[in-house]
Structure formats: C-alpha cells, structure tokens
C-alpha positions, 0 to 999 in steps of 0.5 A: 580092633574097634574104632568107637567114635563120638562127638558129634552133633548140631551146631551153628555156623563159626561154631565148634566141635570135637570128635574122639574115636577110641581105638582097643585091641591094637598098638595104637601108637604104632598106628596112623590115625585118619578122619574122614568124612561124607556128605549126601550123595558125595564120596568119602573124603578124607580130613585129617590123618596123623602119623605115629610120629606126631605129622598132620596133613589136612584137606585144603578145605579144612586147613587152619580150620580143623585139628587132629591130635592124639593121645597114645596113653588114652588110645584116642585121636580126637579132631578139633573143628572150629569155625564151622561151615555148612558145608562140613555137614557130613558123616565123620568116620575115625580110621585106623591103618599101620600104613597109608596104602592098607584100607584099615578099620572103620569107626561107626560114623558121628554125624556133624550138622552145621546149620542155623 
C-alpha cells in the first residue's frame, strides 16, 4: 500500500484548502481512511477518519470547519478545510487501516500553513 498525499500550501486566515491522498495497492473501499496531523513540538492528533460505509467523526477542534470525503472509484479520500486558523498549522498525513485498533499505512506528509 502507498498512501501519496498533496495539497497543501500557505494561506491566510478564513481562507481554504483540499488535501487528496491517493491510495494503490489495496481494496480502498474496504478500508477506513483518517487524516491526521502535527504541529511543532505537538503530538500527532487526529482530524478526520471515515469508515468504509460513509460515517465521519471529527476533532472537536474542526467540527463545522473541515470535511473528509472519499471516492472508492478514484481511490482517494480528500479533507475539505475551510475558514482556516493559524493554529491548524501543522503537517497533514492521510492514514489507512482495515480497523481502528491497527496503526495502519502512512502518506508522506503536506504541509498546511496558515498565516498572514
């Protein structure tokens, strides 16, 4: 399994991004799909995950701010960030598992910045 992450960048403050992580080499539509993230000097927390069936949970953090979505036919589960603060700067890794209670594959990593 190859997890390839992408989207990331620099942006202001109430601005937007989307992150793509393209999985290959597995069933991706039998897989739950997460995104987590890590800000210097912080542990890695997660973000997003979605289950093979569609059911999202979220960071409290990023409720009503964020949203993940996949698409089984393309192989990729994508986060919707919206009306971003500087302190969801971090380094964004895609992660794919076939249950919660397993460590799973890691993407590489998109950097997220958000600032003026």
């Amino acid at each position: 399994v190859q997890l390839q992450a992408s989207g990331g960048g620099l942006v202001q403050p109430g601005g937007s991004l989307r992150l793509s992580c393209a999985a290959s080499g597995s069933i991706f539509r039998s897989k739950l799909m997460a995104w987590f993230r890590q800000a210097p000097g912080k542990q890695r927390e997660l973000v997003a995950r979605i289950f093979s069936g569609g059911t999202t949970n979220y960071a409290d953090s990023v409720k009503g701010r964020f949203t993940i979505s996949r698409d089984n036919a393309k192989n990729t589960v994508y986060l919707q960030m919206n009306s971003l603060k500087p302190e969801d700067t971090a380094v964004y890794y895609c992660n794919q598992r076939a249950t919660w209670d397993q460590v799973g594959t890691w993407g590489q990593g998109t950097q997220v910045t958000v600032s003026s």
